[in-house]
N, C-alpha and C positions, 0 to 999 in steps of 0.2 A: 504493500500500500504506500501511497503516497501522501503525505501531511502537508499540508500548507496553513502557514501560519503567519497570520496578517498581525503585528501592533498596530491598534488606533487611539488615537485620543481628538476628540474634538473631528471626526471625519466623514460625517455625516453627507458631507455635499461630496466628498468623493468613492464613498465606500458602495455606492450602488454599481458603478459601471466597472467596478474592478472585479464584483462578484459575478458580473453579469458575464464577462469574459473569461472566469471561469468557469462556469457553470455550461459555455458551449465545447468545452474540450472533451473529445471525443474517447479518453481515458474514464476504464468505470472503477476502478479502485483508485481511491482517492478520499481526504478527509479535509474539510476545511474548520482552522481551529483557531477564533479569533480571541486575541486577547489584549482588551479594554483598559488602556491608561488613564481609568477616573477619569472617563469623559465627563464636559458638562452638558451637552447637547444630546442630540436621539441617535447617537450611534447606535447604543445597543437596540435601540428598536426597531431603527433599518434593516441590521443586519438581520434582527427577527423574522421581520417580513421576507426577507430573499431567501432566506432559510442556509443556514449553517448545521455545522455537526457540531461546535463547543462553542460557546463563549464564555471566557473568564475574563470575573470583574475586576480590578483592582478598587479600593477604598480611597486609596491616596497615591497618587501620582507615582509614579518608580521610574518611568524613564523607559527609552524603548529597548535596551541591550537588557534588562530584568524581565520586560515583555516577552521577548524572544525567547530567553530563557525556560519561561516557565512555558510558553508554548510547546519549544522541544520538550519538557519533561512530561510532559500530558498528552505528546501524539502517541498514534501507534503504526503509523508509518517507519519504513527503513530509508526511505528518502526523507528527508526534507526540504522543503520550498518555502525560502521566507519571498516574504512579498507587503511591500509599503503600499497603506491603503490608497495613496494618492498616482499607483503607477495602473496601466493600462495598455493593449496592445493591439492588434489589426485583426480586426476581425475573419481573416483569411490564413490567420497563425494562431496552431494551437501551442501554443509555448510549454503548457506543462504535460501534452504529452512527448513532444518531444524531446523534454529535460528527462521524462522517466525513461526514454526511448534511448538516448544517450548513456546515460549510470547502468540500464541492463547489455548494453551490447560493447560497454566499456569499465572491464573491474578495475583496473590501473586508475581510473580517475574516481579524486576524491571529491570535487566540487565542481557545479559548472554558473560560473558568471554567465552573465546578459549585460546587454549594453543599450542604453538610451538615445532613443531616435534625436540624430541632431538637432531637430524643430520640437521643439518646446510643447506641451501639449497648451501652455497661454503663451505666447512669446512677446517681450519686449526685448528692450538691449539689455539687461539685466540678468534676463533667463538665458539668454544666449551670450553671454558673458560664461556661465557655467556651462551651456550646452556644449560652446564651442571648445573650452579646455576639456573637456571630457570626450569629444574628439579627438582632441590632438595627444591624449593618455594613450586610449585607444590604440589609435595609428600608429605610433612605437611600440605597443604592446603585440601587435598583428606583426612588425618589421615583413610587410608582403603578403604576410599568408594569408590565407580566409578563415583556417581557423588555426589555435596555437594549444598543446596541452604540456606544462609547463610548472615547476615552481616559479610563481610569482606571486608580488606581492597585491593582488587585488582581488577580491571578491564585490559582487554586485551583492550588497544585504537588499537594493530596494526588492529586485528579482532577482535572486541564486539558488544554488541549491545544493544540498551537501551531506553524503550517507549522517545517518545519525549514529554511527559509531565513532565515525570522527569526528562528528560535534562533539560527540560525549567525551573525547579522549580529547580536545583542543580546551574545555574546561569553560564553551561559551563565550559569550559578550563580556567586557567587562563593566558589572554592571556599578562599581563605582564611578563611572563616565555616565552620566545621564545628559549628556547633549548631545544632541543631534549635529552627524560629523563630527566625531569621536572616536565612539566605541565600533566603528566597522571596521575604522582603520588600525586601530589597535588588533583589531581578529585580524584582521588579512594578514596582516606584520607577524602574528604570532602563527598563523597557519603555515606561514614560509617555513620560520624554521622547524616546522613541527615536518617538514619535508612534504606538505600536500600538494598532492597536481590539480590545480586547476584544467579547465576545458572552456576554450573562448573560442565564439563561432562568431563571425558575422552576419549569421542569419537569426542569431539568438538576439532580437530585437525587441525594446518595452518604448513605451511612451511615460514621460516624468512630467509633469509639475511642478519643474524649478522654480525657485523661488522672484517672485515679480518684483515685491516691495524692498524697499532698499536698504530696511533697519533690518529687517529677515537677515536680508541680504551681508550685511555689516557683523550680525550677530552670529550668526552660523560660521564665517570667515574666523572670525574673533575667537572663536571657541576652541573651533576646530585646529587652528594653528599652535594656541595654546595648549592643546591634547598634544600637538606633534610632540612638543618640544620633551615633554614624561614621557612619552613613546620612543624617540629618539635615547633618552639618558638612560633604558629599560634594553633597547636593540637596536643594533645596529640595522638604521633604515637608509642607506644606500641604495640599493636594489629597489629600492620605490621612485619608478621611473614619473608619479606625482612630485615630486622632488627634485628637481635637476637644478645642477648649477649654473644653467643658461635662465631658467627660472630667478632663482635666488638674483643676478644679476640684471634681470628686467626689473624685479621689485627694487634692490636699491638705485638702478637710476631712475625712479619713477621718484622715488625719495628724495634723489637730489634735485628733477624737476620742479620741488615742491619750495625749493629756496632761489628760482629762479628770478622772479618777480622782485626779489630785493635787488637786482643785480642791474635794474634799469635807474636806481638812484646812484651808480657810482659809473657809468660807462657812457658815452653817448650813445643818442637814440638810433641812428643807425648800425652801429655796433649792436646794439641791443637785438636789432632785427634780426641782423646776420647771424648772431650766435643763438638767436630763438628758432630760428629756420633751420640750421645745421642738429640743434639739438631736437626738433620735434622730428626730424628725418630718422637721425641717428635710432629715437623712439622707435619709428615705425621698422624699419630693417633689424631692431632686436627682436621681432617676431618670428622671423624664417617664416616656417611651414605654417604656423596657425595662421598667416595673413593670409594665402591662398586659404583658409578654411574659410574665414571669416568674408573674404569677397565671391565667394563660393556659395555658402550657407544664410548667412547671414542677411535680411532684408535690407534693402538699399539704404531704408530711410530709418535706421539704425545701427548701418556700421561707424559714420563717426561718433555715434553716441559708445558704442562697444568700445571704441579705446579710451572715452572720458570716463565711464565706467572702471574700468582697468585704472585709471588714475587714481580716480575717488577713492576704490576698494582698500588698494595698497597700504595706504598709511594705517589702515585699520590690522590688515595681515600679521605686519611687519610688528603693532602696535601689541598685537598678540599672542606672539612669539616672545618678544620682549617679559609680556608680563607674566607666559611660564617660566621664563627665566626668575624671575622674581618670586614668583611663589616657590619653584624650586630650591632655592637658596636659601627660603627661610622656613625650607623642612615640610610644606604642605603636602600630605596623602596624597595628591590625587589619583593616582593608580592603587590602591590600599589593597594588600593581601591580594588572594586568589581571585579570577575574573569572577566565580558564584559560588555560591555557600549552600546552591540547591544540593540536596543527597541526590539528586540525582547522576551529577558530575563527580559524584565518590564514592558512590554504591557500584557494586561487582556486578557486571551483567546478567 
């Protein structure tokens, strides 16, 4: 059997269509097992109405890597299939039979990622801000192929899927991370070295609801960066090709762009131009390959907004990096003990 285990909180406007798609896949062993982050809304009653096989309530909020958790410990599938309330896919793709279709005609593989359709399932320059980096992950992670089976460092939580023995041997989410863009990338990181193969297809497509708003936007960046930095002090994240040091050096000169503006009170105005035009260039060719993504994908009347975007974000990234560095220093948990405390992840098979 196969388990699917959706965390929701507050999901109410999107948790109908994500059931709806799967409810058409042509797989008859299957279990759908939803579990409710103290929503305040009618989650649990939608999902009522479309009808599931569990819902488990939480009382008070826990976070979605504690969701996940107690969902694996309560299926009774030997796959599982996490799945984020707000992802959805082509009505001409049955996604989750062909994720069980994969794990039975492949024992070598331990997990199989998905990847998110470049177009936004709402798109502004914001959501294709992340739509487009998650491309250009992607496309080094493929290096050519269509598909790659592989120690690496990535796992799709919104849609993956992954035996449940090696969930249970990986010890889960960690669920002292309770932000979103966190605790997935801490699994992937620890999945590497636990030696799992991933299985990444190009045909293994979802559709996401990247984030529109731009304090979402801001916060999730913030957080997430922040997590790196106790994931990083914890293992060596190298081999996280999210991470690259042509990255890291787009952010700091996006950084120094930010002290540009003082630089027209001490130079002439012409000078000024010239080194503002050489410097927004120099910007734009630190792109490489994502600029073909982004004049490629990306709506017309939103790709100069994508590199103001990329401006804005930065100082926030870089800002939250920083301030793991500071909590770190003066001794903060934030990765505390084992990823779960369920018996489930210390009990004998």
């Amino acid at each position: 059997m196969v388990s699917i285990i959706i965390p929701t909180h507050n999901s109410s406007n999107s948790i109908i269509a994500l059931l709806l798609c799967i409810q058409k896949t042509a797989l008859k062993e299957y279990e759908v097992v939803i579990v409710d982050d103290a929503s305040t809304d009618s989650t649990v009653e939608v999902c009522k109405t479309i009808g599931v096989h569990q819902i488990i309530q939480f009382e008070q909020q826990q976070g979605p890597a504690r969701a996940r958790n107690v969902g694996a410990s309560n299926a009774q599938g030997e796959i599982l299939i996490f799945i984020d309330s707000d992802v959805t896919w082509s009505k001409d793709s049955d996604l989750i039979l062909k994720i069980y279709e994969i794990f039975q005609n492949n024992t070598e593989i331990d997990c199989i990622a998905t990847i998110s359709d470049v177009h936004p399932t709402i798109g502004n320059s914001i959501a294709y801000n992340n739509s487009i980096y998650h491309q250009y992950y992607i496309h080094k992670l493929f290096n050519g192929k269509n598909s790659v089976c592989q120690r690496m460092m990535f796992f799709s939580s919104r849609l993956g899927g992954i035996r449940k023995n090696k969930f249970k041997d990986s010890g889960g989410f960690h669920e002292s991370l309770k932000t979103v863009m966190g605790e997935d990338g801490e699994f992937w990181n620890r999945c590497y070295y636990l030696n799992y193969k991933v299985y990444l297809d190009r045909t293994l497509v979802h559709s996401h609801a990247y984030p529109t708003r731009f304090w979402r936007f801001i916060k999730s960046y913030f957080l997430a960066t922040m997590v790196h930095y106790f994931i990083s002090k914890k293992m060596d994240t190298t081999p996280d090709v999210t991470i690259s040091n042509v990255e890291k050096l787009r952010r700091l000169y996006v950084c120094s762009m930010l002290l540009w503006p003082a630089l027209f009170f001490f130079m002439p105005f012409i000078y000024f131009l010239i080194f503002l035009l050489i410097g927004i260039t120099m910007f734009i060719l630190l792109f490489g390959t994502i600029n073909n993504l982004i004049w490629k994908y990306v709506p017309k009347r939103y790709v100069i907004q994508w590199y103001l975007v990329y401006i804005a974000i930065t100082p926030f990234i870089v800002g939250g990096y920083v301030y793991g560095i500071y909590l770190y220093a003066r001794g903060v948990p934030l990765l505390k003990g084992k990823p779960s405390t369920l018996s489930f992840f210390t009990k004998s098979s």
